[in-house]
N, CA and C atoms as an extended XYZ file, in Angstrom:
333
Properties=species:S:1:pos:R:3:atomname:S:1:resname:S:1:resid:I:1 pbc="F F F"
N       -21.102      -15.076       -0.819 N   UNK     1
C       -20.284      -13.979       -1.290 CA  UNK     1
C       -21.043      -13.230       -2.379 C   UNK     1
N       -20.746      -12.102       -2.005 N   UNK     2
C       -21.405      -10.785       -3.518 CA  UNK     2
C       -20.791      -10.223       -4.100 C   UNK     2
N       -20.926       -9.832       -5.163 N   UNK     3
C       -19.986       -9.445       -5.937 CA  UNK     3
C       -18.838       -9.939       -6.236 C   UNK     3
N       -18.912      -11.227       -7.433 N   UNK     4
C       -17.443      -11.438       -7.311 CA  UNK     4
C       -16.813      -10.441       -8.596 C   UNK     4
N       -15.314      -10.792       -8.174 N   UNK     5
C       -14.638       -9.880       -9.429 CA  UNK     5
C       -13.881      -11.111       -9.910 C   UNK     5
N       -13.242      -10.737      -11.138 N   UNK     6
C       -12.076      -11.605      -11.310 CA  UNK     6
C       -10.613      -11.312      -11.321 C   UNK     6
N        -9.755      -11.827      -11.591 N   UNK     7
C        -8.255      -11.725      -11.120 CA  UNK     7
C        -7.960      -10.459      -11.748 C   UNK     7
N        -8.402       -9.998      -13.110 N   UNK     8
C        -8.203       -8.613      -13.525 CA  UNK     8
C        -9.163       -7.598      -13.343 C   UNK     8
N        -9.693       -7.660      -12.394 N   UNK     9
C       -10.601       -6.797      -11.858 CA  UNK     9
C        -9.346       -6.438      -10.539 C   UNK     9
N        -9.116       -7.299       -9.695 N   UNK    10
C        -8.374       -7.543       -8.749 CA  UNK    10
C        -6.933       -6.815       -8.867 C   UNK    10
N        -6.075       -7.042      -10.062 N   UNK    11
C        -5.283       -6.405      -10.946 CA  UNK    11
C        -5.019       -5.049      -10.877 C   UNK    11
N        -6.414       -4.281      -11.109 N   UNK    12
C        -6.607       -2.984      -11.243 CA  UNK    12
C        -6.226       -2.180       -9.988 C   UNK    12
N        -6.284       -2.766       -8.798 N   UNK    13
C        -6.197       -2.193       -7.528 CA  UNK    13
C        -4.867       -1.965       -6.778 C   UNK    13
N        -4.136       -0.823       -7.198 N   UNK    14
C        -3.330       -0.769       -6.477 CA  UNK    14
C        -2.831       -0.900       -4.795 C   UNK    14
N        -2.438       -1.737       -4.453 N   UNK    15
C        -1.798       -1.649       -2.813 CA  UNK    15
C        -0.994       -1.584       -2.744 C   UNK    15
N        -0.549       -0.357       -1.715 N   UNK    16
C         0.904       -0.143       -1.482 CA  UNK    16
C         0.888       -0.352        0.313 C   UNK    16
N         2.826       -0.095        0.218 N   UNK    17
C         2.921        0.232        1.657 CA  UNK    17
C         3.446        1.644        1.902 C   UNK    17
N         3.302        2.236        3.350 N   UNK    18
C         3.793        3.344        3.314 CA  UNK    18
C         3.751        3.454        4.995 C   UNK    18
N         4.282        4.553        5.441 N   UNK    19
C         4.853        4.774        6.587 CA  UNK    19
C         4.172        6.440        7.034 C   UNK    19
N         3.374        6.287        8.785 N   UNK    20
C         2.563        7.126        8.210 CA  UNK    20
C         3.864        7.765        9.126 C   UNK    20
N         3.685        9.448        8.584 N   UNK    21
C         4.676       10.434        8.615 CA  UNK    21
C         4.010       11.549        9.478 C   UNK    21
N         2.821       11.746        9.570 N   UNK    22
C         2.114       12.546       10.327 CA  UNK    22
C         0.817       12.654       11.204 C   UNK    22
N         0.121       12.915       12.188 N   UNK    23
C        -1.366       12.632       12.547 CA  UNK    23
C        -2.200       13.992       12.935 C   UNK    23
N        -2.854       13.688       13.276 N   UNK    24
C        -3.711       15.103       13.181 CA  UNK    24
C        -4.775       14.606       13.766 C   UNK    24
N        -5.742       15.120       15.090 N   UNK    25
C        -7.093       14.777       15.222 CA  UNK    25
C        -7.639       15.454       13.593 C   UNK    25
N        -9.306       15.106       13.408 N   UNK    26
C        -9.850       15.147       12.507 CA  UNK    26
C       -11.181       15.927       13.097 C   UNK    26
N       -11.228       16.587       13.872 N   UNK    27
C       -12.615       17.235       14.149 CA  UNK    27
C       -14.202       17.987       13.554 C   UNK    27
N       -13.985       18.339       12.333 N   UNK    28
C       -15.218       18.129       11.290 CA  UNK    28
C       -15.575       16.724       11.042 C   UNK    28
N       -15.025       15.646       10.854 N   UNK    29
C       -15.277       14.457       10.274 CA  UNK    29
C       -16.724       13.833       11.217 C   UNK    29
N       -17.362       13.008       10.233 N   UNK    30
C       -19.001       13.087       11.157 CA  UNK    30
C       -18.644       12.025       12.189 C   UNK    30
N       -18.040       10.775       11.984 N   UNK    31
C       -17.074       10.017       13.150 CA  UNK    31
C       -15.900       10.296       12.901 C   UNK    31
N       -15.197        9.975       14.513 N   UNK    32
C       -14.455       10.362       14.922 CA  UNK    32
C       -12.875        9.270       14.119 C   UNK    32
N       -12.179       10.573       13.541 N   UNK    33
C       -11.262        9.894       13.021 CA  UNK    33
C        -9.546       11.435       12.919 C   UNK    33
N        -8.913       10.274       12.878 N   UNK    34
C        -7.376       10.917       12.254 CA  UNK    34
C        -7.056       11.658       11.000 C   UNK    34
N        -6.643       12.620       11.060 N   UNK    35
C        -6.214       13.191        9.176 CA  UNK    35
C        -4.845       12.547        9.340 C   UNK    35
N        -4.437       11.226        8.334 N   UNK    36
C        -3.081       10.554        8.307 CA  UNK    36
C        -1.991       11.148        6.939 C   UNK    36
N        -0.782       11.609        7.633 N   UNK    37
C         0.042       11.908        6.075 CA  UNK    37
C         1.085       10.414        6.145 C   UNK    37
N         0.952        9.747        4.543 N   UNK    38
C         1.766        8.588        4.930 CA  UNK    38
C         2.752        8.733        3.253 C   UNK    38
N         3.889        8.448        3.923 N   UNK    39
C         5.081        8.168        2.857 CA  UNK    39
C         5.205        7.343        2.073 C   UNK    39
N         4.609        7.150        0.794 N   UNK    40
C         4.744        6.078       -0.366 CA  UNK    40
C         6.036        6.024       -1.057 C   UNK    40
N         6.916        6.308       -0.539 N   UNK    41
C         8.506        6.629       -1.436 CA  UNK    41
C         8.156        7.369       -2.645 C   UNK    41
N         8.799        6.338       -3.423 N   UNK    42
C         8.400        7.005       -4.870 CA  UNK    42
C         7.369        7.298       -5.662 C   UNK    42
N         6.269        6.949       -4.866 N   UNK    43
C         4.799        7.247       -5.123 CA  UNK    43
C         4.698        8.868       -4.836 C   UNK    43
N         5.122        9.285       -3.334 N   UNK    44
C         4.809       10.566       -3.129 CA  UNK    44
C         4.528       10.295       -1.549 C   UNK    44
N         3.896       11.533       -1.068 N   UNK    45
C         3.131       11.431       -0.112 CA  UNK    45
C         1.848       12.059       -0.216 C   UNK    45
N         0.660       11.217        0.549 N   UNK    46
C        -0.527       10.886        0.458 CA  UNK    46
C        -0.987       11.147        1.874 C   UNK    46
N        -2.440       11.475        1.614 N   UNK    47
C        -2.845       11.798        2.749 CA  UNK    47
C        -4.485       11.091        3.075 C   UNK    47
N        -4.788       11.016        3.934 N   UNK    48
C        -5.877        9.630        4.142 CA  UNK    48
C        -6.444       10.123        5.444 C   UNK    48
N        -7.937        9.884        5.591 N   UNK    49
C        -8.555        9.681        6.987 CA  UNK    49
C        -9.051        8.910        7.522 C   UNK    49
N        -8.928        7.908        9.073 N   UNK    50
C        -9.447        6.968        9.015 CA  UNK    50
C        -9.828        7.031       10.216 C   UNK    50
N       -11.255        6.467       10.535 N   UNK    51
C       -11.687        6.191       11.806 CA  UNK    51
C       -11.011        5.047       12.462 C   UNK    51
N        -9.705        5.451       13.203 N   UNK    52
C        -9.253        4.419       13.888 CA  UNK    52
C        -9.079        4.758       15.225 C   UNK    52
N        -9.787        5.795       15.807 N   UNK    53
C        -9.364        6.515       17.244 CA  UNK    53
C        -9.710        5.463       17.948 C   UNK    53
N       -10.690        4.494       17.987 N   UNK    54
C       -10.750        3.936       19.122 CA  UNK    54
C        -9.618        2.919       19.734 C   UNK    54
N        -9.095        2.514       18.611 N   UNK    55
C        -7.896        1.543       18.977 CA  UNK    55
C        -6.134        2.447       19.380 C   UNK    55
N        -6.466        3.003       18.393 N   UNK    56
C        -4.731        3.547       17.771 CA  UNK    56
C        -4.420        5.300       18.330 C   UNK    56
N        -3.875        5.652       19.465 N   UNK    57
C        -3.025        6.989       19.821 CA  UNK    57
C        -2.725        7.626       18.411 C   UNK    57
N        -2.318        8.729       18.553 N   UNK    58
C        -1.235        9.501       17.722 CA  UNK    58
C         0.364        8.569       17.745 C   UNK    58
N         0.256        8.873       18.878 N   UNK    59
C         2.024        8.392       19.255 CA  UNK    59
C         2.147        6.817       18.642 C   UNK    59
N         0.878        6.379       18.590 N   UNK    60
C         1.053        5.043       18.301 CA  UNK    60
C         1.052        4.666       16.993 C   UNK    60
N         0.608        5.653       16.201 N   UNK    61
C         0.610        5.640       14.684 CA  UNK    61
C         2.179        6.185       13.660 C   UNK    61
N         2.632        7.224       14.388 N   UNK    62
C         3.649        7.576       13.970 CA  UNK    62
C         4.889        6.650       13.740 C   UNK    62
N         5.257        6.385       12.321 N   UNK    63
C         5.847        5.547       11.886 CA  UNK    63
C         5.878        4.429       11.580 C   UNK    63
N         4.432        4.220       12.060 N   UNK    64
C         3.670        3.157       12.016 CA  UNK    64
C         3.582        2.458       10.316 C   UNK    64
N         4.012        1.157        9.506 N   UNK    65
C         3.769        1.168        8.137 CA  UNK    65
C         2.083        0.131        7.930 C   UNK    65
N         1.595        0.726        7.017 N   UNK    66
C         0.399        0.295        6.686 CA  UNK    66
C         0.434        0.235        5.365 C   UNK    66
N        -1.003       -0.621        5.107 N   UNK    67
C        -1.359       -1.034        3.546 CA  UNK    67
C        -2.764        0.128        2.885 C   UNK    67
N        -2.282        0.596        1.953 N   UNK    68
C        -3.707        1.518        1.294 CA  UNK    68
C        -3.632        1.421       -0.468 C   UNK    68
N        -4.713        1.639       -0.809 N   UNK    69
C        -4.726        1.450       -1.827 CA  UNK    69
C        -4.909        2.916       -2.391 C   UNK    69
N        -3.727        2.680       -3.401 N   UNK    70
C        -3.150        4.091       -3.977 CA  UNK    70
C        -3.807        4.850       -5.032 C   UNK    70
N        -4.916        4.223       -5.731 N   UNK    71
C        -5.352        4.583       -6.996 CA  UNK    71
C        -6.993        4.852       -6.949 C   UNK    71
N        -7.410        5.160       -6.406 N   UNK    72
C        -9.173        5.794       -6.084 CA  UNK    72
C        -8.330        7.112       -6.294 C   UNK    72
N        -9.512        7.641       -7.044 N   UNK    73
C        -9.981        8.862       -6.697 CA  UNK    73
C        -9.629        9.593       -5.508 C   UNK    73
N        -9.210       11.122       -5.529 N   UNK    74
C        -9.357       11.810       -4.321 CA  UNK    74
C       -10.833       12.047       -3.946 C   UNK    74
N       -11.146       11.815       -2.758 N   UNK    75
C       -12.441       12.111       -2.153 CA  UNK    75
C       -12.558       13.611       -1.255 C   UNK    75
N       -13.482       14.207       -1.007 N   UNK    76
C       -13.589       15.466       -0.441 CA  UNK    76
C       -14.860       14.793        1.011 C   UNK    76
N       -13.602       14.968        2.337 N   UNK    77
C       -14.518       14.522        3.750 CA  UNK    77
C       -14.120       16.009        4.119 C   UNK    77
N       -15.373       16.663        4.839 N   UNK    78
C       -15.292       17.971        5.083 CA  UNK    78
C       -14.677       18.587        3.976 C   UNK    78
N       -13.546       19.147        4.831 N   UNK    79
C       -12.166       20.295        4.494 CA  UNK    79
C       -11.311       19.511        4.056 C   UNK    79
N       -11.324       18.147        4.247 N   UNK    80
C       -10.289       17.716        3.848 CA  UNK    80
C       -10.043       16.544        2.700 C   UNK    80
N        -8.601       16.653        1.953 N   UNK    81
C        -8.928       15.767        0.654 CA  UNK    81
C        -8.559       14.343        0.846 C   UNK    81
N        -9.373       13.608        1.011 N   UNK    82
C        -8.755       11.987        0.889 CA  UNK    82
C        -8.065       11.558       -0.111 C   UNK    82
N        -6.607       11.224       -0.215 N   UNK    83
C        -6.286       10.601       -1.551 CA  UNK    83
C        -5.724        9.146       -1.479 C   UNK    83
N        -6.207        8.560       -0.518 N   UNK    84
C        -5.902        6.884       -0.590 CA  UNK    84
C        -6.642        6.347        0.627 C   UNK    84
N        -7.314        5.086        0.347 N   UNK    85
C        -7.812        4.383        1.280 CA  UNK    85
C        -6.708        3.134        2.143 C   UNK    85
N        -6.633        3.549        3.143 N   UNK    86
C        -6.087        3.565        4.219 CA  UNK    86
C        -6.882        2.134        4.741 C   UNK    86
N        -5.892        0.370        4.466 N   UNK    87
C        -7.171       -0.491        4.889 CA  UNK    87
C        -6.722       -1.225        6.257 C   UNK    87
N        -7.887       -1.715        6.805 N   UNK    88
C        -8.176       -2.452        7.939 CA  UNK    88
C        -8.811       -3.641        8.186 C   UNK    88
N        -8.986       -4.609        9.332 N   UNK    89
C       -10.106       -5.087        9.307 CA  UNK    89
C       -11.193       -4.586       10.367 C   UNK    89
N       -11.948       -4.985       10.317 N   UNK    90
C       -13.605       -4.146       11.462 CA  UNK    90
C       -13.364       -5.386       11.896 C   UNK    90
N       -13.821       -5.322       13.303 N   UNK    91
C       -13.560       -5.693       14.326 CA  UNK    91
C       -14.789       -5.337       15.281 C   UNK    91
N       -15.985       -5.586       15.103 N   UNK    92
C       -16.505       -4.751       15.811 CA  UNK    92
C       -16.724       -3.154       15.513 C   UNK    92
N       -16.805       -2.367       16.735 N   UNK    93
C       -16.815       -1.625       16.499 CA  UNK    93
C       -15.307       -0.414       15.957 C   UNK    93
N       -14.516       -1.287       16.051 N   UNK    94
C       -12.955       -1.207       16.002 CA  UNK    94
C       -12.123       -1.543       14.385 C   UNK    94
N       -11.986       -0.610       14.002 N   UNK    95
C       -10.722       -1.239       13.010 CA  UNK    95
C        -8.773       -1.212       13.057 C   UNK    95
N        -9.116       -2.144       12.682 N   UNK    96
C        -7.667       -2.666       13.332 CA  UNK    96
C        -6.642       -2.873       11.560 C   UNK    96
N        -5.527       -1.630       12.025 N   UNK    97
C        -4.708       -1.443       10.327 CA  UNK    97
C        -3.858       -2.692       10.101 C   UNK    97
N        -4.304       -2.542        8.436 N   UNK    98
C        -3.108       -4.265        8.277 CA  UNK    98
C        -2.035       -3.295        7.971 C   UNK    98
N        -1.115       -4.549        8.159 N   UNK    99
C        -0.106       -3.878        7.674 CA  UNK    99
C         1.381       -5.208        7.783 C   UNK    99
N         2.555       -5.074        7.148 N   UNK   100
C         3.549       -5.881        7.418 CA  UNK   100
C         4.034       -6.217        8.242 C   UNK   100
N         4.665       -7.639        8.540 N   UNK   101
C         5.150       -7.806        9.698 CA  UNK   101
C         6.842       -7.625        9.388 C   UNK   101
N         7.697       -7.049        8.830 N   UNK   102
C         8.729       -6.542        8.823 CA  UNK   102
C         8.606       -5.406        8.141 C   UNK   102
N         9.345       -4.481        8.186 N   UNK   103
C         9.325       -3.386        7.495 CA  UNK   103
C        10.192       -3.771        6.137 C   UNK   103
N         9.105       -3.045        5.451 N   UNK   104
C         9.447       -2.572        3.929 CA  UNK   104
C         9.842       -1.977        2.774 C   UNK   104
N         9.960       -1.647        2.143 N   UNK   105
C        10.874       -0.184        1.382 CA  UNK   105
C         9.046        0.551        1.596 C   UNK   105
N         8.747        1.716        1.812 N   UNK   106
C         7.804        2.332        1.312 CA  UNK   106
C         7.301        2.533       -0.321 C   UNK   106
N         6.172        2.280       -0.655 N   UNK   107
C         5.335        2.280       -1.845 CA  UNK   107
C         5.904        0.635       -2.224 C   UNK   107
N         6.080       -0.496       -1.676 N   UNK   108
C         5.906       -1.557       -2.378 CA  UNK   108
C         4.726       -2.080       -2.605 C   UNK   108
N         4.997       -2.847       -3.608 N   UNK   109
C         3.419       -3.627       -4.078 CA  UNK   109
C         3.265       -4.526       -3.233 C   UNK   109
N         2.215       -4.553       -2.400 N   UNK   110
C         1.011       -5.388       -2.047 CA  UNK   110
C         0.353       -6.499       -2.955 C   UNK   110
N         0.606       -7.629       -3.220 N   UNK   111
C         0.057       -9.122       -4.318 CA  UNK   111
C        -0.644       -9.731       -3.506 C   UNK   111
């Protein structure tokens, strides 16, 4: 293992849940990925891009709840603004979204 952190390093990282609310192909992006709008409740709504076309439809994402971490920086991909990382595991060439196995209030904490 590299880089370790410790529990308040760990601390610092917000994870939430949220419910994605919208999809969009992503066609500037240099791989091929989704522009995602996802519902954090009382967080807001957030917007995220993720190379997940190979696994995951549109239709199949919508309403779909996932885990991202709420507190990075907005990033600038193309045209468009990333403001939360949107996580998975790789799989290959595939990432596959975590996410809960019951549904949740949107924007709960992730421990």
């Amino acid at each position: 293992m590299n880089n370790i952190i410790t529990f308040e390093d760990f601390t610092k990282v917000d994870l939430r849940v949220g419910t994605i609310i919208d999809v969009n192909d992503f066609p500037e992006a240099r791989q091929p990925a989704y522009q995602l709008t996802i519902d954090f409740g009382e967080l807001g709504v957030k917007k995220s891009s993720a190379q997940i076309t190979t696994v995951y439809n549109k239709l199949d994402l919508l309403n779909k709840q996932i885990v991202a971490v709420v507190n990075f920086p907005k990033k600038q991909i193309a045209k468009f603004m990333s403001e939360c990382l949107v996580l998975g595991a790789v799989n290959g060439k595939d990432v596959i979204l975590l996410n809960p196995q019951l549904k949740v209030k949107n924007g709960s904490i992730v421990s």
